[in-house]
N, C-alpha and C positions, 0 to 999 in steps of 0.2 A: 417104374423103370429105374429108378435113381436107386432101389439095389438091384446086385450081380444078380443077372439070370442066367445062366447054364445055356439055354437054347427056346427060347422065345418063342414062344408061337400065338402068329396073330392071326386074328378071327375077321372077316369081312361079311357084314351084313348090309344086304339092302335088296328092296325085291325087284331091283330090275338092274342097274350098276351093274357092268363087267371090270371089277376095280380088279381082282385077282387076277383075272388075265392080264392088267396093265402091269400088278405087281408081280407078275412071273417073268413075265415078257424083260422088266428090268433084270432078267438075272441075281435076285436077293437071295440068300441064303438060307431066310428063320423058316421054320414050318410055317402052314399057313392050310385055312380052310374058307371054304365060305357056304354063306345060307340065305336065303332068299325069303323065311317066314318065320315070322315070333315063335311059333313055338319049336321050328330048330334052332332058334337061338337059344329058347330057352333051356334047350336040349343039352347045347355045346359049351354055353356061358362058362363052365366050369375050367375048359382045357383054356383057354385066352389068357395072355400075358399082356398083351394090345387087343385093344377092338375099335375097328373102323364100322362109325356105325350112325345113322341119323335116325330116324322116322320108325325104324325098328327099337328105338330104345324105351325100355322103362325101369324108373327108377329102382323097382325092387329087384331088378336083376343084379344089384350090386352086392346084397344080400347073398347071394349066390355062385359070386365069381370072387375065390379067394385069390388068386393069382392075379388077378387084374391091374394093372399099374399105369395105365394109359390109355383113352380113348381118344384118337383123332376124328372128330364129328367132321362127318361127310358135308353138312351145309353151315353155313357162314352163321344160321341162327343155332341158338344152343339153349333158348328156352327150353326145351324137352327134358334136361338135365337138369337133378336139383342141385346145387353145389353144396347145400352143406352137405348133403349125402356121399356125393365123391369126396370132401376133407374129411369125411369122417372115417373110410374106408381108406384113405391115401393113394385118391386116383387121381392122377391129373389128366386135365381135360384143355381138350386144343382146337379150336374151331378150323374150318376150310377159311373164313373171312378171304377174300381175294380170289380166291379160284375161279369164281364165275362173276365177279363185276365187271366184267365186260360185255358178258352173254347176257346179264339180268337189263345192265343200261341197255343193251340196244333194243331187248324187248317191251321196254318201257315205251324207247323211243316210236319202237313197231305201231303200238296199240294207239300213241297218238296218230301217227301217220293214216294207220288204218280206221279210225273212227271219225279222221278231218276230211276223208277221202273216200270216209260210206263205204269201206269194202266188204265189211260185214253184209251189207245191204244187195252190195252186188253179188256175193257169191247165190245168198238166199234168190234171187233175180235169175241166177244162172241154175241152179233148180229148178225155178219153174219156166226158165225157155223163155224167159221177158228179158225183152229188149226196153227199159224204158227210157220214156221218152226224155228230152230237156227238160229243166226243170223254168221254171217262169218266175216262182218265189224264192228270192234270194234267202231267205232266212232256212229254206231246206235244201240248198244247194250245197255242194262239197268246198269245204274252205281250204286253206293253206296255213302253215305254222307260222310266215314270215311274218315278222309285227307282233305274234303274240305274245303272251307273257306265260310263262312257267312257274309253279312254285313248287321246289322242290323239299320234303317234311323230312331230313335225315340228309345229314352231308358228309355220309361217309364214304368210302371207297366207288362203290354204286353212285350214290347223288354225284361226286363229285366227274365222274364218267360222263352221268347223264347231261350235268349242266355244259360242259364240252360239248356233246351233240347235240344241245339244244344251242349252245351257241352257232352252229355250223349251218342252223336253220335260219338264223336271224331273230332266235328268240331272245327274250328280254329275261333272265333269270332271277329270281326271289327264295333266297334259301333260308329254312330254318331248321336252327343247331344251337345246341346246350348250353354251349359258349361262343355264341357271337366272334368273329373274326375272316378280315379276307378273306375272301376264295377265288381263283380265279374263274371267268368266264360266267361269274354271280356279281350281278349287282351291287346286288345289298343284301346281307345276312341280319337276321333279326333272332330272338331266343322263342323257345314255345311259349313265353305269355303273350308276345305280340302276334300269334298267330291269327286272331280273331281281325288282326287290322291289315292283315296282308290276305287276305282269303278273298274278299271282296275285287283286289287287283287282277285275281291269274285265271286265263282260260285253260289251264290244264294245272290241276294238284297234282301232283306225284309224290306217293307215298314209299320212300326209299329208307324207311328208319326200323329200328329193332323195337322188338315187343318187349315191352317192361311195364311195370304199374304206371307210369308216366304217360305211358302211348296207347295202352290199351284201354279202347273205344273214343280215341281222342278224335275220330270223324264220327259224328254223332248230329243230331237233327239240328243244334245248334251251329254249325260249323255248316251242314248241308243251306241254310237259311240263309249263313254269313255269302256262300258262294254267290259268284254272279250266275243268274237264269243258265248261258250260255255257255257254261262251264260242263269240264266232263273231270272226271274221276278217274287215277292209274292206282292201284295198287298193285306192288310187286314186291311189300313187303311181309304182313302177315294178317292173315284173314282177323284179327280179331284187334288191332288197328283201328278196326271200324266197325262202326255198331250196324251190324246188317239189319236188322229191321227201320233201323231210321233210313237207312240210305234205299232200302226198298220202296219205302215211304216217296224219298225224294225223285227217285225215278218215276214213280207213276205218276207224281204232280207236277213233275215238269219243274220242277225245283231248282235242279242241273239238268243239263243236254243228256248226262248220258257215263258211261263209265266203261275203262276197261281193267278186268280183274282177272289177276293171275294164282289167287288165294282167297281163301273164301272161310268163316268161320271153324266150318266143318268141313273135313276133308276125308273122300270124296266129298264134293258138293253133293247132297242129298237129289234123288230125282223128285223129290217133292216141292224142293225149291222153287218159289218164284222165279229166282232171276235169270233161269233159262229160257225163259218165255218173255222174259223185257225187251224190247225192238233195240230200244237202246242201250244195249250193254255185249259187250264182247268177254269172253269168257274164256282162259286158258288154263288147261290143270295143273296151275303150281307148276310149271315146266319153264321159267324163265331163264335158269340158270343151267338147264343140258343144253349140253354141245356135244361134239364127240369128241372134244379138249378135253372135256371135265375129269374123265378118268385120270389123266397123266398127271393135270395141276394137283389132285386132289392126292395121288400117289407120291407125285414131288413134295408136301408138306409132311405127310406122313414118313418117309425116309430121312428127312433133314430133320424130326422131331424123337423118332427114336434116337438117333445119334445124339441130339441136346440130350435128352431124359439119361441116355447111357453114361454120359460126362457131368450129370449132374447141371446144365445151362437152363437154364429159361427156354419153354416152349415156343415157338414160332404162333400168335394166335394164343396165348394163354391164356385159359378162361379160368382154372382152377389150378 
């Protein structure tokens, strides 16, 4: 976008997103189409001057889209995107980052709530028309967050949300980040080598950080062993985070209490999967971050970044 374009026309991909109707609804100007499946993208890749675009993207469609000068990435993660291949071609590329760190925190906070309070358990119970009874042993009864500890793996816009509403519980927060430094409503920030010395403290891990060679599989059998028994598992950042076959491992051994996952290696999660069958694990499909916000925030980025790219400014979010 940083040269003149005549009359722009931006592409909206994604197979369920009603972002074009958000971006009509503003009364914009540029053409505009949208597609709902890889291979109409692959179709259309060519007319785009922008593309809004996530989980439908792949690399070699850049090869493909000579016009292309800007992608505003529908989710805050941008792993899917190679970068040298967008500087090679002269695409900049602008993550959402922001748009849904309030939807993703509160779903974190959800899956604790829901797994200290057995709701999982209870809906299964409300299936089968059981009323159960009291429980008598305290170690299987529904706990409370107040008094626990949290440690939050990622302290960025999300962790930092999250560790606020973990404050509001009465939790005790432990965060770790690349560079060590205050935060508020965190205790104490530590870097990823001391992770192995803070694992051992927290009844709830929350995995709030971005996939890079650094994090990918950094929850692994090692790390599962570090935890205390009584610990559960959040991930709400990116299935691969975490080494799922160790952490399948740890569930059935009773390693950790238990885990709620909102991303999962592969995606869809395979119906061959074990971990649909785990008592203890609650399971949501990568859907932390819709609201029925999402469209507008993620439309607000993209309108204030064409206008950067047109003036030549630095993107809002800029990844490339």
């Amino acid at each position: 976008m940083s040269q003149a374009v005549g009359s722009p026309i931006i592409g909206f991909a994604h197979a369920a997103y009603r972002l074009r109707d958000e971006y009509l609804r503003r009364g914009a100007g540029f053409d505009s189409f949208e597609v709902r499946t890889l291979s109409e993208l692959e179709a259309r890749i060519g007319e785009v001057d922008v593309l809004v675009v996530s989980g439908l993207w792949r690399n070699a469609l850049a090869e493909r889209a000579p016009k292309l000068r800007l992608i505003q990435s529908i989710s805050a993660g941008t792993d899917q995107f190679a970068r040298d291949v967008l500087r090679n071609k002269g695409i900049q590329l602008a993550s959402a980052q922001g748009a849904n760190e309030r939807a993703v925190a509160e779903h974190a906070m959800a899956l604790m709530l829901a797994l200290t309070r057995q709701l999982h358990m209870a809906r299964d119970f409300q299936r089968q028309h059981h009323w159960r009874p009291m429980i008598g042993d305290h170690s299987r009864r529904e706990d409370e967050l107040d008094g626990k500890t949290l440690l939050i793996v990622g302290l960025g816009r999300i962790g930092k949300r999250l560790a606020r509403l973990a404050a509001a519980f009465g939790m005790t927060v432990i965060g770790v980040k690349r560079e060590p430094a205050p935060v508020p409503d965190v205790s104490s920030v530590v870097s990823p080598a001391q992770l192995s010395e803070v694992l051992p403290l927290a009844h709830f891990v929350a995995l709030t950080c971005s996939l890079n060679p650094e994090t990918q599989g950094l929850m692994g059998a090692a790390a599962f062993a570090a935890m205390r028994a009584d610990a559960y598992l959040i991930n709400v950042a990116r299935g691969l985070v975490v080494d799922e076959p160790a952490l399948i491992d740890a569930l059935r051994g009773g390693v950790i209490a238990g885990a709620g996952l909102d991303c999962a290696c592969e995606e869809p999660l395979p119906g061959s999967s074990a971990i649909w069958d785990l008592p203890n694990v609650l399971v949501t499909p990568h859907s932390a971050g819709e609201t029925r916000h999402y469209e507008r925030r993620v439309i607000d980025l993209l309108l204030e970044n064409i206008e950067r790219a047109a003036n030549n400014l630095p993107l809002t979010n800029q990844i490339v």
